[in-house]
N, C-alpha and C positions, 0 to 999 in steps of 0.2 A: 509499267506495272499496272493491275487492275486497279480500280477505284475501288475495289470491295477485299478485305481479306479475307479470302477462300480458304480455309485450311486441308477442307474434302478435295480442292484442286491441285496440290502440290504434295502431299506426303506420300502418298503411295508410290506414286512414280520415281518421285525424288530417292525414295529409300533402295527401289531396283537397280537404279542408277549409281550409288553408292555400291553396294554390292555385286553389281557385275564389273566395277571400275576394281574390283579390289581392295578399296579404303583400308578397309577394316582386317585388314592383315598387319603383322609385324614389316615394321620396314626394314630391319634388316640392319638399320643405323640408330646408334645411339644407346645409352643406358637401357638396358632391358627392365621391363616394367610389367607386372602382370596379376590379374584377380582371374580367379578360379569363381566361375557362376556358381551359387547354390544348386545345385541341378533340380530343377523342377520335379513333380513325377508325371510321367510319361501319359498317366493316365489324365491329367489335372488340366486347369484355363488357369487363365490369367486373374487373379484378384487384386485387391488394393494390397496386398504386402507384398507382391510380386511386382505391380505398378513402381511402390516406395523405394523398394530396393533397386530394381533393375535400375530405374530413375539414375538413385546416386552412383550405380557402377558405371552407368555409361557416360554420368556426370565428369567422376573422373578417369576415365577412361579415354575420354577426346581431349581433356584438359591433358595429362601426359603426351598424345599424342602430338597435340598442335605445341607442347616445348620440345619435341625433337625426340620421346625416347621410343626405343624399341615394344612397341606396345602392344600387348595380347592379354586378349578377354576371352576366355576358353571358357569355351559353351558344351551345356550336354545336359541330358536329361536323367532321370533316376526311375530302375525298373519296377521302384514301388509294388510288392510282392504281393501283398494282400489284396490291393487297391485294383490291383490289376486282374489279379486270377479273381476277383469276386465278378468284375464288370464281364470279363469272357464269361463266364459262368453263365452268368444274366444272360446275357447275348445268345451265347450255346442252346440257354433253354429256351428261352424265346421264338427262337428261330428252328431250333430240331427238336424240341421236347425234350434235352439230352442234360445229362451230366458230363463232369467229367469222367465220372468212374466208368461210364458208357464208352468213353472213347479210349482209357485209359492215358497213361501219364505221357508216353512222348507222342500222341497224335493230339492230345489237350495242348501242351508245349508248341508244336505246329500252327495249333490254332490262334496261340497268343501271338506268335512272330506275325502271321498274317493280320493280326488287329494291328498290331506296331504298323506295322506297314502300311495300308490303308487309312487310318483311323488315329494313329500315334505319336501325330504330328504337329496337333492343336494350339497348343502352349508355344510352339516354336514359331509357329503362323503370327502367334498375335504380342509375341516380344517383337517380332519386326515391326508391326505395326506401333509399337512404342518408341522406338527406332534405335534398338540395340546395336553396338555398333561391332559385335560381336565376330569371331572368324568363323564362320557356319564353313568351311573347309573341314577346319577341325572339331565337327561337332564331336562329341563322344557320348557314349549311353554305356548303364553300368552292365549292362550282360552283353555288349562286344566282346569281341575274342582276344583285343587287349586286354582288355580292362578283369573279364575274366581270367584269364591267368594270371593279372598280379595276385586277382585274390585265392588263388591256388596258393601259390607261392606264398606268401603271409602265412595261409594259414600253416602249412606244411612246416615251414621256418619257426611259427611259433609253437607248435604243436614240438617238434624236435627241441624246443628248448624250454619242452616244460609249462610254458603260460599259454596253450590251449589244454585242456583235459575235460573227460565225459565225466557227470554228475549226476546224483539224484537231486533236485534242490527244489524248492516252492519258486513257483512263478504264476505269473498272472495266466491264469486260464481262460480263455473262449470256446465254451462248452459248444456254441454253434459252427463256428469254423475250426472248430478243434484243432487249435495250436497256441502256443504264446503265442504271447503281443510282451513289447515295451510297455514302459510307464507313461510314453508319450502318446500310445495311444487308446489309455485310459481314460473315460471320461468321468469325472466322479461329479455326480450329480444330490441336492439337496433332497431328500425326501421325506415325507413321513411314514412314519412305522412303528413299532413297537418295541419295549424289554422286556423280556420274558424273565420273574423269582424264581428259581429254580430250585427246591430243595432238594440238597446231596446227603444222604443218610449218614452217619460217621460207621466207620466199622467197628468189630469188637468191643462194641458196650462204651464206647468214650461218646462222652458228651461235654457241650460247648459250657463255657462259665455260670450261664444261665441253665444250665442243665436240658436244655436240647439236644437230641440226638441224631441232630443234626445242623447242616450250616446253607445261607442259602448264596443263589452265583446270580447274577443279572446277564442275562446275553442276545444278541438282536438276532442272533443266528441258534436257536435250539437245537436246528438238526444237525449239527456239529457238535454236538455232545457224542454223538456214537463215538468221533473220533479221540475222545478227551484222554490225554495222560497224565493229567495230573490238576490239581488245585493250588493256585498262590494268596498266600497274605503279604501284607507285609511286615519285615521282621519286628518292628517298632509298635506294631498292632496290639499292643496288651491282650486284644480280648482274645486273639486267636494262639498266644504264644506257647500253651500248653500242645496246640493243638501240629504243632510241624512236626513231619517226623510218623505223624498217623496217618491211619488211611481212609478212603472212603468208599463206600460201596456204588457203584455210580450206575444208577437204576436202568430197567431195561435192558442194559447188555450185562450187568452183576457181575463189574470187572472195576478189583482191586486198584486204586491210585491213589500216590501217596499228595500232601497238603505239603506244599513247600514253601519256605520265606525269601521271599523275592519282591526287589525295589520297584517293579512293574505293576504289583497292587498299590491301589493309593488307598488307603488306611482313612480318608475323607470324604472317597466317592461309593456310592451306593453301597453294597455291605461288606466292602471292604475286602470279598473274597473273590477270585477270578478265576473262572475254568480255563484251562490249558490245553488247548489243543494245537502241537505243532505241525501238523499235517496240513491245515486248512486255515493258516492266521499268521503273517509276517511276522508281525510282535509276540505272539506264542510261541514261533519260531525261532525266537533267540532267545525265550525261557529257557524252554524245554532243550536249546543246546546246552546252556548253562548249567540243567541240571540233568542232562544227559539222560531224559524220557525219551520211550521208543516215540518215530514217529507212526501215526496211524492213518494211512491213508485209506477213506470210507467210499469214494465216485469213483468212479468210474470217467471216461474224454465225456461225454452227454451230463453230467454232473446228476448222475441218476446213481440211487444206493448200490456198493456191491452186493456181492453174498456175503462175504467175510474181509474182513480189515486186514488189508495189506501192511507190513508192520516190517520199520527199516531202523536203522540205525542213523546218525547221523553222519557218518561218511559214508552212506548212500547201501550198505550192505543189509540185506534180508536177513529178520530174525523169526527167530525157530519160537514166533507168541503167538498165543492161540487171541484172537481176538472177532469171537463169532458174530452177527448181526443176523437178531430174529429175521425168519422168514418173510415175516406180513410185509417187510419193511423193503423186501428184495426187489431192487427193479426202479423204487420211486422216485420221481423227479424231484430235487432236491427242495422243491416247494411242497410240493405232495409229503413228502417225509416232516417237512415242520410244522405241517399241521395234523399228521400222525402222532407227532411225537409229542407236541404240543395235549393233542388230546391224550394221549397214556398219560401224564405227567398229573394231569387231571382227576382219572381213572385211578390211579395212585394216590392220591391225596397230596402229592408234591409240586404242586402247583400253586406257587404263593400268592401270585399277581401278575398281572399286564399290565404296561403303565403306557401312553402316549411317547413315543419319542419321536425326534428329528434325527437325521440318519444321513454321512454322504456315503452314497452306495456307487460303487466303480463299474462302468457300463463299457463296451468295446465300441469304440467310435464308429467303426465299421458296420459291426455286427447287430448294435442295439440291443444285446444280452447281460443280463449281468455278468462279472469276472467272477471267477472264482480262483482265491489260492490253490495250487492243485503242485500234488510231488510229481513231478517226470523227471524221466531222464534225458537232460540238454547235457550240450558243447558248452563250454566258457573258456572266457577270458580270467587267467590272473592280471587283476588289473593293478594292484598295488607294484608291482615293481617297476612297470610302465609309467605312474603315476609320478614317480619322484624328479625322474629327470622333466616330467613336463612341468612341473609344479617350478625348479629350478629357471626354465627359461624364460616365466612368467618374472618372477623373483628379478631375474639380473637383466632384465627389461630386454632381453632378444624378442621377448612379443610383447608389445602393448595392446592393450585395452584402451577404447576411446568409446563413452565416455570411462575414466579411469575405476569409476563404484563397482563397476561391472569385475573389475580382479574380486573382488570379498565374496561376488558370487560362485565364480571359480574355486576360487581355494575350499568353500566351504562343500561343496563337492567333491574334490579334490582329496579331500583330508578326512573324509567319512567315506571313501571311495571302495563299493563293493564288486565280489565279479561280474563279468557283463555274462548274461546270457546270450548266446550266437544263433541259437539254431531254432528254425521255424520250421512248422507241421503242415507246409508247404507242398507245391508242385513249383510253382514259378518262383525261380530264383537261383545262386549257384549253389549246386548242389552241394550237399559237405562234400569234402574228398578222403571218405575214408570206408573202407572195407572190411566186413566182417566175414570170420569161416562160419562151418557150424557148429562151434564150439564155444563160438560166442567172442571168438579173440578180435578185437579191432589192431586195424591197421590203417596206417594214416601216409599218402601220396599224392602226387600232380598226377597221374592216373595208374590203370590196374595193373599195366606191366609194371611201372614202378614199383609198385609196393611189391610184386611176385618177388623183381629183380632183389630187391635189397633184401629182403625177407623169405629168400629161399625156398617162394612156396610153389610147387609145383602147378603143370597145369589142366591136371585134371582133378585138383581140390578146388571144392565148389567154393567162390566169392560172392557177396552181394554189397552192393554200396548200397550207404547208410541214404534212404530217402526223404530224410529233413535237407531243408535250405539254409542256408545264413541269412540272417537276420539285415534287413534291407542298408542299416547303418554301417553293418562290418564292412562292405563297397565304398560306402560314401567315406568312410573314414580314411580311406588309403588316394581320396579327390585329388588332391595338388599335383601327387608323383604318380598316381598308375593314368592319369590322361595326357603325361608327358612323356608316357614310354614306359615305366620303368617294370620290370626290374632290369632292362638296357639301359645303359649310361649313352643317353639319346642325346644330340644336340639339341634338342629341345630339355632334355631337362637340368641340362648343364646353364642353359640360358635363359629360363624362364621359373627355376625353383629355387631359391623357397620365392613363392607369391608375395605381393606388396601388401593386399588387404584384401580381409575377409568381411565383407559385409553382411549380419546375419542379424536374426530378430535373438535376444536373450533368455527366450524358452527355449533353444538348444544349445546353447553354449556345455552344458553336461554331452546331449545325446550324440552332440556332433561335434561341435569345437574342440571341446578336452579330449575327446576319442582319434580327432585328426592331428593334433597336438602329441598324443602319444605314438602312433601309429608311425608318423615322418619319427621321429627324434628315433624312434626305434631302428627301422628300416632305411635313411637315406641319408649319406655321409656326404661333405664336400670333398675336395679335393686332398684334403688333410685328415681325412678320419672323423671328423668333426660332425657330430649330430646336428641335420640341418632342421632348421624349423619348418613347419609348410608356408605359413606370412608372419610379416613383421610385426603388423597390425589390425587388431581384430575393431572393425567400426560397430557396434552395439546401436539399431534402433530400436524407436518403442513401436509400440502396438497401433495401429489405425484404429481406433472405433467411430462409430458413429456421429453425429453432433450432440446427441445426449451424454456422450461417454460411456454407453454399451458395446461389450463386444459385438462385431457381426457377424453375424451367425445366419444359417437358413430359416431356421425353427423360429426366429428373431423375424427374419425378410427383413432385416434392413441392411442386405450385403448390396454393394455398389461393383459395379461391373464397369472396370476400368473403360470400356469399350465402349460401355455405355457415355462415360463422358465423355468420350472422344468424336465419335461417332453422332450423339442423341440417341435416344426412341422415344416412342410416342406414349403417351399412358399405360394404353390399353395393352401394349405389348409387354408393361413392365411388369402392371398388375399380372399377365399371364405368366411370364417368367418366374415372378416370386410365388405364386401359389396355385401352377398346374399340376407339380407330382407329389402335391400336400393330403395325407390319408387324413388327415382330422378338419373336419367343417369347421369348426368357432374358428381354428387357427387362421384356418386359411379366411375368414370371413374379417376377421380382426387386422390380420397383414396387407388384406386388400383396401381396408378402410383407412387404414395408417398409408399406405401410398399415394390414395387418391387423394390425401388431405396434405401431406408434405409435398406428393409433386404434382399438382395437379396439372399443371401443363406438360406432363411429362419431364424428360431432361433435354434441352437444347444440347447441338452439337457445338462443342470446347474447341476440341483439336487436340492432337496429340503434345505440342509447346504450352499452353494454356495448364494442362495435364500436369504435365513434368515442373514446369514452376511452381503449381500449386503445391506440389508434393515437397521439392527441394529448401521450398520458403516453411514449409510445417516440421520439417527434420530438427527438431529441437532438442536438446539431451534430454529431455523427460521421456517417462518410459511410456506413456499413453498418449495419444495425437488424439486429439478429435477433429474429426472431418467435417469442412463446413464448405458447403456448394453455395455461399455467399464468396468466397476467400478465391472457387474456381470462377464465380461469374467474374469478378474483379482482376483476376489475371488472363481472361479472354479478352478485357477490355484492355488489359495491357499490350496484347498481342497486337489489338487494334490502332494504339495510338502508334508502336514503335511504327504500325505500316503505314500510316497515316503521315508520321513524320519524315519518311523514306521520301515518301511521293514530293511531301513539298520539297526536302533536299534536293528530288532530281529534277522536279519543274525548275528547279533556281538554277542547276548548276551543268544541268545534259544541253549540249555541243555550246556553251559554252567555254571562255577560257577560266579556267581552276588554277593555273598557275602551277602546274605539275611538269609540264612539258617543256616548259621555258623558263628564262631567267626575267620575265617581265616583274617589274616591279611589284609588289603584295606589301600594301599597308594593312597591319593586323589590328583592329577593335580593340575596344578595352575588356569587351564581348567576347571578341576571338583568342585574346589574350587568357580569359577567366576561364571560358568551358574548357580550355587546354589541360590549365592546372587543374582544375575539376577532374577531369578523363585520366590525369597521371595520380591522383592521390586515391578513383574510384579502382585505378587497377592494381594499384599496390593492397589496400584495404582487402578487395576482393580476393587478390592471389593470395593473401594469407588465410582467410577463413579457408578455399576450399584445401591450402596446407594441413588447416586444424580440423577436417571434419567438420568446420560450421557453417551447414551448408545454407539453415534458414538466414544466418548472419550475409551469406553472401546474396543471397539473392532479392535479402532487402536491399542491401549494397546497390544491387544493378540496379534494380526499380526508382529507388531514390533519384541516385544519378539519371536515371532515363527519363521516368517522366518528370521529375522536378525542377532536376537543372537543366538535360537537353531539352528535353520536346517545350514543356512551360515558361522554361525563362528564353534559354540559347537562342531558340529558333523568333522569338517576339524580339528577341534582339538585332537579331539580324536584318529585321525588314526594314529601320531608317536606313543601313548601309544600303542592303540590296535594290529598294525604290528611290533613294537618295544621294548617295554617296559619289564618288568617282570611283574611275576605272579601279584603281589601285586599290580602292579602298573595297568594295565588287569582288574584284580577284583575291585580295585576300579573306574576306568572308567565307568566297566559294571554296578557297583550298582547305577554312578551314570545317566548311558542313564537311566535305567527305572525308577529311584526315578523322575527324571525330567519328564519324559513323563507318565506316569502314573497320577500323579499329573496336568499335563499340559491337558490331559485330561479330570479330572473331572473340571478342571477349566473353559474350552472351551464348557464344555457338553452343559451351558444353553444355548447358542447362535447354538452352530453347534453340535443335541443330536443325529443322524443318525452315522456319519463318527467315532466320538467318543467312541460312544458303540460299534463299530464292533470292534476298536483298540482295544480299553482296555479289552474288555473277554480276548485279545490274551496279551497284555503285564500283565496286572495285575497276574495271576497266578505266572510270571517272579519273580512280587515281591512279592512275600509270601500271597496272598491274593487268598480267596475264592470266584471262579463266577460264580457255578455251581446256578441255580434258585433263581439269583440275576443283580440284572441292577447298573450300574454304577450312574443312577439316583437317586436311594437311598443310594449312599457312602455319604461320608462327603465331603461336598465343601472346598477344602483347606484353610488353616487359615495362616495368616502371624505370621514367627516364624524369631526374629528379630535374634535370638542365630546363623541363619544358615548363615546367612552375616557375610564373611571374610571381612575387609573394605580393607583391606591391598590387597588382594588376587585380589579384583574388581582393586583397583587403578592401579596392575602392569599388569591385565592381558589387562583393556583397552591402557597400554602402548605397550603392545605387540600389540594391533592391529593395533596401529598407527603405529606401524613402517613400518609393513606387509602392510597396503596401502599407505606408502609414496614410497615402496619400486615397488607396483603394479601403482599408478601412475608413476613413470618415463616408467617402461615397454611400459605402454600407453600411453605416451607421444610420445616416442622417439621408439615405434613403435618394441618394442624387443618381443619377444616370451617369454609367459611364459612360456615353461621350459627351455629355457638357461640360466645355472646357472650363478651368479652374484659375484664377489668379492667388496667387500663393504669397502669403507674409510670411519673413523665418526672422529669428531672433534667437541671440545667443550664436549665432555661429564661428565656427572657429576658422582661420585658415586654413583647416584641411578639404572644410565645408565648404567652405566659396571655394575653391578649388577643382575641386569634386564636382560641385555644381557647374562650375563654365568650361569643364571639359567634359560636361554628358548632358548638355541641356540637351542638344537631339534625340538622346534616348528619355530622358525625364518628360519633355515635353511629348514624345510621341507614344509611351506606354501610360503616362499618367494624364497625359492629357492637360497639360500644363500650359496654359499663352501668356503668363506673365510671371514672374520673378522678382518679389521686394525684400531688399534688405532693408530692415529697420536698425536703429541707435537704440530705442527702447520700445517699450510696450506702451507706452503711458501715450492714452490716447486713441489706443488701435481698436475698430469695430468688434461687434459680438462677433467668434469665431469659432467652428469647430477646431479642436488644435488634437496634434500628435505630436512624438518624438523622435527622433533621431541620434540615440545620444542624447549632448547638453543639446543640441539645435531643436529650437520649436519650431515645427511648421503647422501654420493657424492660415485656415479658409474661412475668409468673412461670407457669412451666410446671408445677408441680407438681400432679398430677391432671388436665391436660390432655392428656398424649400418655402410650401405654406403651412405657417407653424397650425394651425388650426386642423389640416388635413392629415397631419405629418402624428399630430397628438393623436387624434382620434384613431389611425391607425397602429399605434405602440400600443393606445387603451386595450386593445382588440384584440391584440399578440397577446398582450400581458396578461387578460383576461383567462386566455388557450389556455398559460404556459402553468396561473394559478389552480385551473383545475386539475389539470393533468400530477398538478405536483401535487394535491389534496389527495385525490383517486390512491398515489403510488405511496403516500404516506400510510392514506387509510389501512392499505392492502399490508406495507408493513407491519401496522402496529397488532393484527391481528397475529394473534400466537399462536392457534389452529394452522392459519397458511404458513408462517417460518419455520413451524414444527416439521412440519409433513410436506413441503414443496422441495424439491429434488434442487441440487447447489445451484445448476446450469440455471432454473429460473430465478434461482433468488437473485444470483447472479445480474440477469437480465432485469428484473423490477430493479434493483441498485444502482443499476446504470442507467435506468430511465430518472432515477431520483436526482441523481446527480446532472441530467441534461437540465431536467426543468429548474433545478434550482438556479444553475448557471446562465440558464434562460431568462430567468425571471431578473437576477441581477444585472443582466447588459441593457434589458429593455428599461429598467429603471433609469440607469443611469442614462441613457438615452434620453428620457422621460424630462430628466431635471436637465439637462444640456437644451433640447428645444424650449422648453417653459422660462429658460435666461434668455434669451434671446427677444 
């Protein structure tokens, strides 16, 4: 093996190697076992919640593997509609001057397969580099010609039974890419802005308690009054309860509506009265269905004024109301019209006031536009009938949630659960499948002869399919069973559905979870009729953010680029990365400052293992992780010591005899005996957390065991057998460095599978095992074997260790060198003590440094001494002639002098209430912890202080 661990020298290759060997296929044997990847989107890189997750799938994904089951990790990517058709767009224009409308829709469509192609690959490039252990045979993407006809099929199946149907309803509008969006990709940002008093004149001579003749509205949106059907109090409102039931003249457009009493006013906040407009406001939205106002739709897809107010009913039909919009107003952008209208109100004398507000305003993640509520006519989902039987599987635990907090989020979704809208104002994506004459009659198919066929329509009556797309999740929803075939009852999806676990971040558990949740129970029956789940178990992470506990974000630059750790880069290439395509100078001036000052040396290169422990060790049920590149430098250092300790194992133990091959005697250590039972209790511990989803719990597990007990103790143990011992005693040492690390190995493979495999081709051969066109990823994952625990053997050898650091404490205490040998007085010892002692003086004497050994009768008598304990046993080193008290003093004054200021400084800084007020947790945090050093500090060095000054 190298003297140095390389990580840039072995993963790349190693991973080709794996995947041209086939590893990462089902074997064909064994309990079938399988997660379904989140699919990426096609357009997208790898990030830390793509690092986090992928991490734990492939975690356990090898760990099933190496216990024998039938194991598949089904990969594929997601054709991300918007994401995708905006990037061609870009590209199109850039490179031709062109739109799409220039090429039209199916040579725009040509254009994106060719970016797939080329270009739509990236994400999948750089999960190998993570070292996915995925079946890239079966990739799948959601516009294949599978995957596409299942979602024909759903739709058409659900459409015939009623829970698809066409709607007028409000949704989120993107006045720039003129189409819905979900809620998910809304971004609702804090802003300032303003309320505008609006006064609404009363009709027919009524006037309010105070004799005003009229009443006023507060609204952050003015130019939504063209659309207003009505005014709410609430019913409880004394001052307004004459007034329900009247009307008002609603200035500018001088159109009648009526004042109604509704719980949606708060009779507390501002004045009490609310304009209603259900055209352009979610929550006006279910006023005004409640009390059954026309809706008035005023934009136009550009959110620019119509001519005249479009005016529906709430089951989506057109009503015969005249609802005109002045001229002046025709055409204007729906900012332009608030500050028109804002000024008539003025010009009117109705203009009560502007006041300051804060404001969260919903912006299109994509687009960077504001949303507008806007009425079209989309596809839905009825989703409430779908809803019950998933709510049920939850309920009688056929799916769990881990962590289990995460059900209360479901349900409450779940049980306020509205229709989904389907259809997007798209070109890329599946097209709906439905057909209209020209009479306006739809028709619904898996394509046009179908619908001709069943529906008798001739073929020279002209058709046109419907030109929206489904909405990128109605694909995703149907993940488990349409990339296993279906709607074929495939041997794959007899053998691989429902999936074991779903591992996903908690902000989709609505958009995706509960959706794929309904969609299988609907759609995919076992053998028995029986409604299958898509998985058993749904694993719930939290969020990566930063080390301050900000999200990461671009606009932030503080996103980490999984690649980046793996790999390094150098500063200057970071700083470029995070604020080359930044349109704003402060930002970009601000983001560069903040990087050169966090990484000023850039980010060294990790390694892909380094990477993935850091990640599987932070997996903690909390719902926020914060990221600390202290936590990765310390498990690179890990990666270093396991290689580090590799080498001494096979300096000790390569063409020598191990005792694997023969029946030559092997006397086993009290060493050899302990790390044993150590390795059967770390692999029992460990096989349950990664049982439980506890994955930071296991991989403290392994570190512990690795460097504490193997590399730090085990291996310092073994050097009196190995430079001193006999044959027997030699041989068994060596059989047992490789039974340990060999084992330890395959234990560590699922979390860190790069560093592992390189070890073990080299030690396993040691122990009698074949590695010639074979991976350690298909050995056996070690089994706890409770026969190999000495209970007696653990009990004395953790005695041996205490003594060894009671004996290494005073050294460091009292400032002595470890290797000046130590003569040692003990008192009080019991039989188990002397014991103990005259069957490990070789190891006492050779890690502690020990050349003499006195039992005393009493103390009475015995020289000034540092002492420790053991238990009752005292072990006391007479100090005389070991330390110079005068140099030894002068040195603790020195410490303690440090340790005094440093505790002043962190006090001072506390007791100011300026800094505790206003210093963010993470530092206060960090002063508390320095509080606590130095006080701790200050107390060892005293005591110190008064132990040399006895002397």
């Amino acid at each position: 093996m190298d003297k140095t661990y390389n990580p840039q020298d072995i993963e790349q290759s190693l991973y080709q190697d794996w995947e041209q060997k086939g590893y990462f296929k089902p074997s064909g044997k064994g309990v079938p076992y399988s997660i379904m990847i989140p699919p990426p989107n096609v357009t997208g890189s790898l990030h830390m919640g793509h690092a986090f997750q992928d991490t734990i799938m492939d975690t356990l994904t090898r760990f099933k593997r190496m216990q024998g089951n039938n194991t598949l990790w089904q990969v594929g990517t997601d054709h991300a509609g918007i994401a995708t058709q905006m990037l061609v767009e870009r590209k199109l224009h850039a490179e031709e001057g062109k739109t799409r409308h220039d090429l039209g829709r199916e040579d725009f469509i040509n254009k994106i397969w060719e970016w797939k192609k080329e270009s739509g690959g990236t994400i999948t490039k750089q999960l190998r580099r993570l070292g996915a252990s995925v079946d890239w045979d079966r990739e799948r993407f959601t516009m294949d010609d599978g995957l596409s006809e299942a979602v024909k099929e759903v739709f058409v199946r659900l459409h015939k039974e009623n829970l698809i149907y066409r709607g007028k309803r409000l949704v989120n509008w993107d006045p720039k890419l003129h189409t819905a969006i979900s809620d998910l990709e809304v971004e609702n940002k804090d802003k300032k802005g303003h309320m505008w008093n609006l006064c609404y004149p009363l009709a027919d001579g009524v006037t309010t308690q105070d004799g005003k003749d009229y009443i006023v509205v507060a609204t952050t949106r003015p130019e939504t009054m063209l659309g207003d059907s009505g005014v709410a109090v609430n019913p409880d409102d004394e001052r307004y309860t004459d007034l329900i039931g009247k009307e008002i003249l609603l200035p500018i457009v001088n159109r009648r509506i009526k004042i109604v009493a509704d719980e949606h006013a708060d009779k507390d906040k501002g004045t009490g009265c609310v304009k209603i407009t259900p055209a352009h406001d979610f929550n006006d939205n279910e006023v005004g269905k409640r009390h059954q106002m026309p809706m008035i739709n005023i934009f136009d897809k550009d959110a620019a004024i119509l001519t005249q107010g479009e005016t529906y009913t709430f089951d989506g039909k057109e009503l015969e109301f005249d609802a005109p919009i002045p001229e002046r107003l025709h055409g204007l952008d729906r900012f332009a019209a608030r500050k028109a209208i804002v000024e008539e109100f003025e010009e009117l004398g109705l203009l009560e006031k502007i006041e300051d507000h804060g404001l969260t305003v919903p912006y299109g993640d994509r687009s960077g536009v504001v949303i507008e509520p806007l009425l079209t006519d989309q596809w839905y989902v009825r989703v409430a009938p779908l809803a019950e039987p998933a709510k049920d599987a939850v309920k009688n635990g056929d799916i769990q949630f881990v962590p289990k907090q995460y059900e209360n989020m479901y349900f409450s979704w779940m049980n306020d659960v509205q229709d989904w809208c389907i259809s997007r104002q798209l070109w890329w994506g599946h097209r709906i499948p439905a057909w209209y004459d020209n009479e306006g009659n739809v028709f619904v198919g898996r394509d046009e002869a179908e619908v001709r066929r069943e529906n008798n329509i001739a073929d020279d009556v002209a058709l046109s399919q419907d030109e929206d797309v489904l909405d990128t999740w109605f694909s995703s929803a149907l993940w488990t069973f349409s990339t296993q075939g279906w709607p074929e009852n495939t041997d794959d999806l007899k053998t691989f559905h429902p999936s074991d676990v779903l591992v996903t971040g908690f902000d989709i558990i609505f958009f995706w979870v509960a959706r794929m949740i309904m969609m299988t129970l609907h759609f995919v029956k076992d053998e028995n009729g029986k409604p299958q789940v898509p998985f058993k178990t749904v694993y719930v992470t939290g969020l990566i953010r930063d080390d301050n506990g900000d999200k990461m974000s671009k606009s932030k630059g503080n996103v980490l680029d999984p690649l980046d750790m793996i790999d390094g880069i150098e500063l200057e290439d970071l700083v470029q990365k995070r604020t080359g395509n930044m349109m704003q100078p402060k930002l970009a001036a601000k983001i560069e400052k903040d990087t050169r000052k966090v990484f000023a040396g850039g980010i060294e290169a990790h390694g892909t293992d380094a990477l993935r422990f850091t990640l599987a060790a932070m997996a903690s049920t909390g719902r926020d992780i914060n990221w600390d590149m202290n936590r990765l430098e310390g498990y690179r250092n890990f990666c270093n010591k396991l290689w580090n300790a590799s080498r001494y194992v096979l300096m000790n133990t390569e063409e020598l005899d191990c005792g694997f091959a023969n029946d030559a005697d092997k006397e086993f250590s009290l060493a050899d005996r302990w790390i044993l039972g150590q390795y059967e209790a770390t692999v029992k511990t460990y096989t349950e957390h990664l049982d439980n989803y506890r994955f930071d719990l296991a991989a403290n597990t392994l570190y512990e065991f690795t460097w504490n007990q193997f590399c730090d103790w085990y291996l310092e143990l073994t050097k009196p057998v190995l430079f001193k011992g006999n044959e027997a005693q030699q041989r068994g040492t060596r059989n047992t460095l490789i039974t340990v690390l060999e084992s330890l190995l395959r234990l560590m493979h699922p979390m860190m599978p790069y560093i592992t495999e390189t070890i073990w081709q080299r030690v396993a051969p040691l122990a009698g095992l074949e590695t010639a066109n074979t991976s350690i990823m298909v050995q056996p994952f070690p089994v706890y074997n409770e026969a190999s625990v000495d209970a007696k053997a653990m009990d004395d050898l953790e005695w041996v260790k205490q003594f060894i650091l009671a004996i290494r404490n005073i050294r460091g205490e009292m400032d002595i060198s470890p290797s000046k040998p130590l003569s040692v007085l003990l008192a009080n010892a019991s039989s188990d003590d002397v014991r103990r002692i005259e069957e490990n003086k070789s190891f006492l004497a050779s890690l502690a440094k020990i050349e003499e050994f006195t039992m005393l009768e009493n103390k009475d008598g015995a020289p000034a001494c540092a002492t420790s304990y053991v238990g009752n046993l005292e072990i006391m080193i007479p100090m005389a002639g070991l330390i110079d008290v005068e140099a030894e003093l002068s040195r603790i004054n020195k410490q303690l002098e440090k340790a005094e200021k440093g505790l002043a400084q962190v006090q001072n800084k506390l007791a100011n209430e300026k800094f505790v007020n206003n210093a963010p947790e993470a530092v206060l945090a960090k002063e508390n912890a320095k509080l606590a050093e130095f006080s701790d500090a200050k107390t060892k060095l005293l005591e110190q202080k008064t132990k040399i000054e006895s002397l």
